[in-house]
MDTraj code that builds the backbone (N, CA, C; nanometers):
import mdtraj as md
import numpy as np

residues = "UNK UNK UNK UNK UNK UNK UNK UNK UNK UNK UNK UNK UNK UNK UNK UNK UNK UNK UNK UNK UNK UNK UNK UNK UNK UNK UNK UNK UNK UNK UNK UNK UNK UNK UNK UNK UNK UNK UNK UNK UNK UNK UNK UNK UNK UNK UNK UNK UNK UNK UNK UNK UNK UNK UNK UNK UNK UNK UNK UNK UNK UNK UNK UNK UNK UNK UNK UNK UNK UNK UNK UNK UNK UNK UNK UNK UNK UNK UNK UNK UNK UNK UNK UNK UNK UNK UNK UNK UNK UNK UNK UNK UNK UNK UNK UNK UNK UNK UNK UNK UNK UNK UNK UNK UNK UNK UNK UNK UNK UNK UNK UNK UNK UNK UNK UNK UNK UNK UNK UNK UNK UNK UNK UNK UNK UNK UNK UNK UNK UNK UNK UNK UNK UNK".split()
xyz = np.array([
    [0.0838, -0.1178, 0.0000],
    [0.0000, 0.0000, 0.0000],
    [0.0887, 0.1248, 0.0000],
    [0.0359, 0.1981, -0.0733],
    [0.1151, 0.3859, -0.1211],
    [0.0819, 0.4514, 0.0346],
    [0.1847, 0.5208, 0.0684],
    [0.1134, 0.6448, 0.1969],
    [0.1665, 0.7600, 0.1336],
    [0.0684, 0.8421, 0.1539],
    [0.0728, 0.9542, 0.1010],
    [0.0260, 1.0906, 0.1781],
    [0.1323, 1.1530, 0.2148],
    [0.0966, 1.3029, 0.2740],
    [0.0852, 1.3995, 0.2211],
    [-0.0564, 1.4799, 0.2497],
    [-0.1177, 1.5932, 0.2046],
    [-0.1346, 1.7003, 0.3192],
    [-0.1480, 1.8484, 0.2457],
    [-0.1884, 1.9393, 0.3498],
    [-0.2896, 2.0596, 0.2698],
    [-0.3767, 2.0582, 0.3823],
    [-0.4706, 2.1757, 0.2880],
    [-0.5205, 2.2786, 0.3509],
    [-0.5679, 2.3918, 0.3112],
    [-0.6084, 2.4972, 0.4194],
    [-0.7417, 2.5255, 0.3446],
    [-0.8128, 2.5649, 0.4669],
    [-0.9840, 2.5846, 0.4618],
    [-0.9915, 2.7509, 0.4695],
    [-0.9967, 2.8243, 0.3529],
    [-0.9974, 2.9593, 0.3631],
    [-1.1014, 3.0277, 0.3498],
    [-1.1127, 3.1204, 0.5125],
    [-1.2673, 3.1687, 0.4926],
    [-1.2689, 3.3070, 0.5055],
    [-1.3285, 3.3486, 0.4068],
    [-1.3325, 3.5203, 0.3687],
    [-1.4790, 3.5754, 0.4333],
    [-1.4928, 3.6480, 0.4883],
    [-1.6224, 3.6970, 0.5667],
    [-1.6908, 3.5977, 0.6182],
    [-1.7870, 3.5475, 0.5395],
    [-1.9122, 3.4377, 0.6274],
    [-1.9131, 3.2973, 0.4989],
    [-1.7837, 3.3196, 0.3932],
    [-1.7670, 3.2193, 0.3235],
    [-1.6625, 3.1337, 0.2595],
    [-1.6465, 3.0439, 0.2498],
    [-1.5200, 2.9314, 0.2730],
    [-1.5186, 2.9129, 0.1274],
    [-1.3635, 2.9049, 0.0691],
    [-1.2975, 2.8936, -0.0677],
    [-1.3236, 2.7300, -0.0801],
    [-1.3460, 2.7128, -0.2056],
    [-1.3618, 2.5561, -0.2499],
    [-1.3636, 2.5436, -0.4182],
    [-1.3332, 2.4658, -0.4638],
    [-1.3214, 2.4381, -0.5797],
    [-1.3960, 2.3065, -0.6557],
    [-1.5149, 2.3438, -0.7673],
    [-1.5397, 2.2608, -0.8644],
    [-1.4441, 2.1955, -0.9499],
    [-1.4622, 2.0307, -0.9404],
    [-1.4175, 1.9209, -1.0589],
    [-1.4293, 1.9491, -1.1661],
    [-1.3818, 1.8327, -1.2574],
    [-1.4697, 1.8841, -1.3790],
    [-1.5706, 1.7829, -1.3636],
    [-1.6395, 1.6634, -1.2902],
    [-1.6865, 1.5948, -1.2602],
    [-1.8375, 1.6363, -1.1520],
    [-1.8200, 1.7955, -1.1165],
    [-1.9035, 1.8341, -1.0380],
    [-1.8922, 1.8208, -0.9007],
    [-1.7931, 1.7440, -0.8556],
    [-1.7571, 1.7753, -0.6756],
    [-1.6764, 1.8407, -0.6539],
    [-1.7183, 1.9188, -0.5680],
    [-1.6882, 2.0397, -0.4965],
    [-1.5844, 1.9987, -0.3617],
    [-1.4259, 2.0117, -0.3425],
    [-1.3763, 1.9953, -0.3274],
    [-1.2965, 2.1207, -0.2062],
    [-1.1911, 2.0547, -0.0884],
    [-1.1293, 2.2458, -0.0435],
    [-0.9564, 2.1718, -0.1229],
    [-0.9120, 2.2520, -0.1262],
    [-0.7624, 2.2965, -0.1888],
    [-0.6882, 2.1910, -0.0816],
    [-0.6326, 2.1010, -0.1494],
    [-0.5108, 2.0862, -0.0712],
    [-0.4142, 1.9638, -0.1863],
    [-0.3377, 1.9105, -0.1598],
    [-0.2503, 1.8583, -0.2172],
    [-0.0957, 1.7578, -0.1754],
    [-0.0070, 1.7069, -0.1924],
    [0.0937, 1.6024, -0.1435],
    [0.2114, 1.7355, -0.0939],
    [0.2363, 1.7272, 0.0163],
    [0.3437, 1.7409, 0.0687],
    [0.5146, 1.6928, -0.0073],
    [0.5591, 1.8297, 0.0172],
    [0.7103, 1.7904, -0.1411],
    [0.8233, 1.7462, -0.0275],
    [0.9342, 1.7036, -0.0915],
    [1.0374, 1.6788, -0.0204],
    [1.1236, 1.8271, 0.0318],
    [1.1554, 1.7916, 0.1699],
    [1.2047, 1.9486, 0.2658],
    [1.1016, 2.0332, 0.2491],
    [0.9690, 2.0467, 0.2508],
    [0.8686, 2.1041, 0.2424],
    [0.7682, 2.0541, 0.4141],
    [0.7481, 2.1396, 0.4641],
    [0.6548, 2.1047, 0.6108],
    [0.5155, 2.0940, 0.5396],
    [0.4274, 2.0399, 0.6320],
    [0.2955, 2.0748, 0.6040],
    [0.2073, 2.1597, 0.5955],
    [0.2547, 2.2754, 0.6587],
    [0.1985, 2.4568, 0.6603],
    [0.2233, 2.4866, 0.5361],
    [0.3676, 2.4607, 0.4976],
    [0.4249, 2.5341, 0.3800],
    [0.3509, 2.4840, 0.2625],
    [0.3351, 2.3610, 0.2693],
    [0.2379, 2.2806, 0.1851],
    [0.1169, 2.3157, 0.1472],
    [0.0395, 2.3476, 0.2670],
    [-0.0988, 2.4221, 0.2422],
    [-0.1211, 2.5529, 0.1742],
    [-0.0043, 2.5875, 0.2109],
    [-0.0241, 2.7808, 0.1776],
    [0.0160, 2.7523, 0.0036],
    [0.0831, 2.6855, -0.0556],
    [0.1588, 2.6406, -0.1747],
    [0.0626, 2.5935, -0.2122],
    [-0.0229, 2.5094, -0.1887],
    [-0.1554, 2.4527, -0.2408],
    [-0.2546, 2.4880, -0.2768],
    [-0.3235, 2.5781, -0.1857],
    [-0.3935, 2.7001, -0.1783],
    [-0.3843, 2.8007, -0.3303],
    [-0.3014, 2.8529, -0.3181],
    [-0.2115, 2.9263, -0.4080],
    [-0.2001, 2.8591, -0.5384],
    [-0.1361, 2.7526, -0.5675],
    [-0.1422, 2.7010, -0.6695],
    [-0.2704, 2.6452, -0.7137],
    [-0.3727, 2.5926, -0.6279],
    [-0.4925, 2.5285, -0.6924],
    [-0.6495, 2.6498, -0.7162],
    [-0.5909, 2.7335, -0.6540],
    [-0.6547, 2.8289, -0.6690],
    [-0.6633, 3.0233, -0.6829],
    [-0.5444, 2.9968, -0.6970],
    [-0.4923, 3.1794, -0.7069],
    [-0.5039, 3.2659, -0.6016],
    [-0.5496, 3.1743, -0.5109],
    [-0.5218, 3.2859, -0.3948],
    [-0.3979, 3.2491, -0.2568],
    [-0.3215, 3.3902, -0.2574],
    [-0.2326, 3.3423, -0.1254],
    [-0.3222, 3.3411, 0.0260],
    [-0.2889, 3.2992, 0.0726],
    [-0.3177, 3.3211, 0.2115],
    [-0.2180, 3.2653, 0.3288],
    [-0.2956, 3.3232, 0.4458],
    [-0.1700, 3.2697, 0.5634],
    [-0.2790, 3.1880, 0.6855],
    [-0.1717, 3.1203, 0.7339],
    [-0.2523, 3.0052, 0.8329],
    [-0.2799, 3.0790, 0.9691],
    [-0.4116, 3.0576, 0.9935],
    [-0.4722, 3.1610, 1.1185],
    [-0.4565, 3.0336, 1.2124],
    [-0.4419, 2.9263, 1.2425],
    [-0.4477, 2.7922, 1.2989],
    [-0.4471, 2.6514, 1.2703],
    [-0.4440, 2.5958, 1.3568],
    [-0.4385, 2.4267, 1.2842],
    [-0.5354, 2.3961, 1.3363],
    [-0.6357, 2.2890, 1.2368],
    [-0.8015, 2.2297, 1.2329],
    [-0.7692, 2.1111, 1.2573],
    [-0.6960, 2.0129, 1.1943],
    [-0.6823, 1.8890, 1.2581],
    [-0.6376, 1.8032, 1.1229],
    [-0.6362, 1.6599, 1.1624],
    [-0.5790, 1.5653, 1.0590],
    [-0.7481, 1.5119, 1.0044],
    [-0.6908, 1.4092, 0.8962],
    [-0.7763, 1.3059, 0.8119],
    [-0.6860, 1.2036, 0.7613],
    [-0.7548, 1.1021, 0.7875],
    [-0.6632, 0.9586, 0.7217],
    [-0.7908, 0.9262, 0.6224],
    [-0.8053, 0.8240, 0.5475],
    [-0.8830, 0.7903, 0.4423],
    [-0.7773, 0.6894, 0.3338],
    [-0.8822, 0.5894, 0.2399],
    [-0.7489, 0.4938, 0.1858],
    [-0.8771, 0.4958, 0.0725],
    [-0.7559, 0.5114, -0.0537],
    [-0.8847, 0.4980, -0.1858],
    [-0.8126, 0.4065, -0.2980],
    [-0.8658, 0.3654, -0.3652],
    [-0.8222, 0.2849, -0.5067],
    [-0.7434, 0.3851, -0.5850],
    [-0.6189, 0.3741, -0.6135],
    [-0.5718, 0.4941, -0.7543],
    [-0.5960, 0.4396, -0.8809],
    [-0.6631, 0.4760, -0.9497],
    [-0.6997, 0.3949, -1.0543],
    [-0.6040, 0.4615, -1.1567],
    [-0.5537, 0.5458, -1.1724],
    [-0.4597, 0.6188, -1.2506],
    [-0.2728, 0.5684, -1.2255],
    [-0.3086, 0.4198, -1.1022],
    [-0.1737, 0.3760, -1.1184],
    [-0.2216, 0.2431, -1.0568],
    [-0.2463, 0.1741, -1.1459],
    [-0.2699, 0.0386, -1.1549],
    [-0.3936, -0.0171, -1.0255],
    [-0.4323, 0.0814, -1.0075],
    [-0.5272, 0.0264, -0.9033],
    [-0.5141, 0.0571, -0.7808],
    [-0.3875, 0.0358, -0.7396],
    [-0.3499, 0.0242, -0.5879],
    [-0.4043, 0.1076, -0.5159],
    [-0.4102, 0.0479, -0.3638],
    [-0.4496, 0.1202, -0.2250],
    [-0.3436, 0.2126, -0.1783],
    [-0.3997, 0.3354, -0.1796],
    [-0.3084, 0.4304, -0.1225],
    [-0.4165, 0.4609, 0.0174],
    [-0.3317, 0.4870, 0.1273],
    [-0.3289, 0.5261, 0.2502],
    [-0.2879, 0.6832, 0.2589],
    [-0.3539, 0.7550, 0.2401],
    [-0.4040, 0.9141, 0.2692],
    [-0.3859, 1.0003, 0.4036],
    [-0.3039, 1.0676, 0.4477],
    [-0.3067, 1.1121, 0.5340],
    [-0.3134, 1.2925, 0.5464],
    [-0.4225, 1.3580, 0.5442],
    [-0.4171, 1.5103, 0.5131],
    [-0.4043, 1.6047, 0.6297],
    [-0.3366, 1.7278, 0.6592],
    [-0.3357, 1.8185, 0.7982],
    [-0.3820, 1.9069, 0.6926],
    [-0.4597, 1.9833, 0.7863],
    [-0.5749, 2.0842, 0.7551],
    [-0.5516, 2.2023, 0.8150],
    [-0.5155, 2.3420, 0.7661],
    [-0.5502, 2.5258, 0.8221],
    [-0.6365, 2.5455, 0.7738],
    [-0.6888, 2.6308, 0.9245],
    [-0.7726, 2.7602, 0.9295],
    [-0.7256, 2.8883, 0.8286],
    [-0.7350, 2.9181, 0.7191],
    [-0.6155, 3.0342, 0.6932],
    [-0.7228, 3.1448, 0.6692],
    [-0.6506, 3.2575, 0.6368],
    [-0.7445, 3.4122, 0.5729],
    [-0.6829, 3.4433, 0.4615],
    [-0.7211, 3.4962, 0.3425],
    [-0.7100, 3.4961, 0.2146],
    [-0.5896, 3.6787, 0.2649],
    [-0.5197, 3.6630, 0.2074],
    [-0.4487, 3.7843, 0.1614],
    [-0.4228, 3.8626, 0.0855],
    [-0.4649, 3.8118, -0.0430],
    [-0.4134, 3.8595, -0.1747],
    [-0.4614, 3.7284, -0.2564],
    [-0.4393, 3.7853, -0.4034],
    [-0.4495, 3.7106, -0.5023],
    [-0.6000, 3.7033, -0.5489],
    [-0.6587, 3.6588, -0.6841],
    [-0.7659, 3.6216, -0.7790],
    [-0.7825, 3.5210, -0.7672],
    [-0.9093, 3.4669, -0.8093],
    [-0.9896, 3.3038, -0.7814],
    [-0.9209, 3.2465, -0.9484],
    [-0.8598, 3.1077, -0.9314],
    [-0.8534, 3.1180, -1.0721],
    [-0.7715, 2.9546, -1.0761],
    [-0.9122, 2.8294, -1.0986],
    [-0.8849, 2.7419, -1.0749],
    [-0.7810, 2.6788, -1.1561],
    [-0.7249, 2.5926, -1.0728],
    [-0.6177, 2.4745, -1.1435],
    [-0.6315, 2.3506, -1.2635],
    [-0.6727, 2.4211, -1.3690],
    [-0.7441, 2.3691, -1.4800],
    [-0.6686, 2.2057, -1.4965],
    [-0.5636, 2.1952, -1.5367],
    [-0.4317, 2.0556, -1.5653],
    [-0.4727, 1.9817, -1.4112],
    [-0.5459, 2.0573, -1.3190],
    [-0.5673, 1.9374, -1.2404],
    [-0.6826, 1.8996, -1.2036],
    [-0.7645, 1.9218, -1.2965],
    [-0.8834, 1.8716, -1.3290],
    [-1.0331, 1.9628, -1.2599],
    [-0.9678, 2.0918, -1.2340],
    [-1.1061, 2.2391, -1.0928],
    [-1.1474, 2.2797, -1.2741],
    [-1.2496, 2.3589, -1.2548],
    [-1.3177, 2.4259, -1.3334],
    [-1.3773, 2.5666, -1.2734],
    [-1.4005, 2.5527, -1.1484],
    [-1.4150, 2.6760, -1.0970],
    [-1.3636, 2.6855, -0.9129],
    [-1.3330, 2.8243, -0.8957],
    [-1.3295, 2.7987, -0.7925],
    [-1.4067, 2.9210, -0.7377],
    [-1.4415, 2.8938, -0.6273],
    [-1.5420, 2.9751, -0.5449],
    [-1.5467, 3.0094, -0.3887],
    [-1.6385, 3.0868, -0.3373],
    [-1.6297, 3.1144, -0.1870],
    [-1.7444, 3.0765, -0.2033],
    [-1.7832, 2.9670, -0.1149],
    [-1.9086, 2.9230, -0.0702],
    [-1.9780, 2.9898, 0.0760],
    [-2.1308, 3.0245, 0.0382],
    [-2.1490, 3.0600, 0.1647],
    [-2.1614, 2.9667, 0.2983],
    [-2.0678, 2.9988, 0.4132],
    [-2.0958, 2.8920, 0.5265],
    [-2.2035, 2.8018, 0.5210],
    [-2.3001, 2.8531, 0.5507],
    [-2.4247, 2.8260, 0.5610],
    [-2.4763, 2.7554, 0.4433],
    [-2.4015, 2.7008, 0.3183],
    [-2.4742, 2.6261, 0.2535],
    [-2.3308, 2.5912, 0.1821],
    [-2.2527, 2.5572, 0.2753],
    [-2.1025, 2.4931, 0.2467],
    [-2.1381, 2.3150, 0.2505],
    [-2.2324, 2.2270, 0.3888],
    [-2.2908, 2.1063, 0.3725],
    [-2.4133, 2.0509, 0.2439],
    [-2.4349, 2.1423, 0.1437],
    [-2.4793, 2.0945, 0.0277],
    [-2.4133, 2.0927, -0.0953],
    [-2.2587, 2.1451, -0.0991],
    [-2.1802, 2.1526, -0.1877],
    [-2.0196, 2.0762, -0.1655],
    [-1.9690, 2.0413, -0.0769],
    [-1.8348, 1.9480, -0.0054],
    [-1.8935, 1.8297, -0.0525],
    [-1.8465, 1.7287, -0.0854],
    [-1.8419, 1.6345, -0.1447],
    [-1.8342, 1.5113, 0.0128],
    [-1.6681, 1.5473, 0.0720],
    [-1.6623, 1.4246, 0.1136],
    [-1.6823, 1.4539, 0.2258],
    [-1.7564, 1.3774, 0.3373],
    [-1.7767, 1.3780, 0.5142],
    [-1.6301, 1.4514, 0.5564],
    [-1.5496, 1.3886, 0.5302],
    [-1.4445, 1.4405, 0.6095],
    [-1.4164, 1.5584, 0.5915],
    [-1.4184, 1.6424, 0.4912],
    [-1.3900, 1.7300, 0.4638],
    [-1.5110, 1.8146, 0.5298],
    [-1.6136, 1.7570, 0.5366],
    [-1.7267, 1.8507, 0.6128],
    [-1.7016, 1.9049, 0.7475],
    [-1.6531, 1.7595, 0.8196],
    [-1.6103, 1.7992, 0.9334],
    [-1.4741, 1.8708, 0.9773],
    [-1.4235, 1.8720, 0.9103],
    [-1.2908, 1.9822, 0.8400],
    [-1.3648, 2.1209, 0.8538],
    [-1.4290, 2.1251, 0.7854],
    [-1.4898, 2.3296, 0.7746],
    [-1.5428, 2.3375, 0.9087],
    [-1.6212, 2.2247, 0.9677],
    [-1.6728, 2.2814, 1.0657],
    [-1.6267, 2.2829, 1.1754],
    [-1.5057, 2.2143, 1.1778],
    [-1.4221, 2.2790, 1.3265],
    [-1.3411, 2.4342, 1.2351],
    [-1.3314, 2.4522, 1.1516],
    [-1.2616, 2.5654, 1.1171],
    [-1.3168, 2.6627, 1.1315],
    [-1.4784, 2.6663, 1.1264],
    [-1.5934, 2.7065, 1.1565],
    [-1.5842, 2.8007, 1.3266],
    [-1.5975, 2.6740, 1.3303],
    [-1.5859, 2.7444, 1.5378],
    [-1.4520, 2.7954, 1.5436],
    [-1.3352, 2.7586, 1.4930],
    [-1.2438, 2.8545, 1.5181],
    [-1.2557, 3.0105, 1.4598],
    [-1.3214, 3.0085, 1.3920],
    [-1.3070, 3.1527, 1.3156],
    [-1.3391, 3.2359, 1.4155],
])
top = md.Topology()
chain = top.add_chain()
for i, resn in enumerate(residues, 1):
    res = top.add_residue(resn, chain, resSeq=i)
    for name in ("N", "CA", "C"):
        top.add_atom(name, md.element.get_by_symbol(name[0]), res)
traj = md.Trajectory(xyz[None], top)
């Protein structure tokens, strides 16, 4: 089995949290694999940024996620998933999804109707401790 470390940050601008459309239609938050000599903060803010055009900086840490999925884009195998998650605030930069990696749009969802557009549980419960931290 593959293990694989990711880090992502949950960025919320007034009363609404950054997220990004597939081209598949799930609605997704920014995050991505952790590089070599790269931490996991640095990771998020780099992720952020790259998957969606906006910088931002980490207001706190929300917590981990483990999860294990089929890669079907490399022979099948079970990869073992492990993601750390920021609270961050947008600083700068334009919305302007990561097309080559498959977003079509990206957006600020309003809080309040952030659980009809997140795709996966975990990630739900991701916004919503980021939620109470805000």
């Amino acid at each position: 089995m593959k293990k694989v470390q990711s880090a992502g940050g949950i960025v919320i601008k007034e009363n609404s949290i950054l997220m990004l459309r597939k081209v598949n239609g799930d609605w997704v938050l920014p995050k991505g694999r952790i590089e070599i000599n790269e931490s996991d903060s640095e990771a998020a803010i780099r992720e952020v940024e790259e998957e969606t055009g906006i910088l931002a900086k980490i207001l706190d840490f929300i917590g981990d996620i483990n999860y294990k999925y089929r890669d079907i884009w490399d022979g099948d195998e079970l990869v073992d998933k492990y993601v750390t998650w920021y609270l961050m605030m947008e600083t700068k930069g334009e919305l302007f999804p990561l097309r080559k990696e498959g977003f079509v749009e990206a957006r600020y969802i309003p809080i309040n109707r952030f659980e009809s557009y997140a795709k996966h549980e975990d990630e739900k419960k991701m916004i919503r401790i980021a939620v109470e931290k805000k």
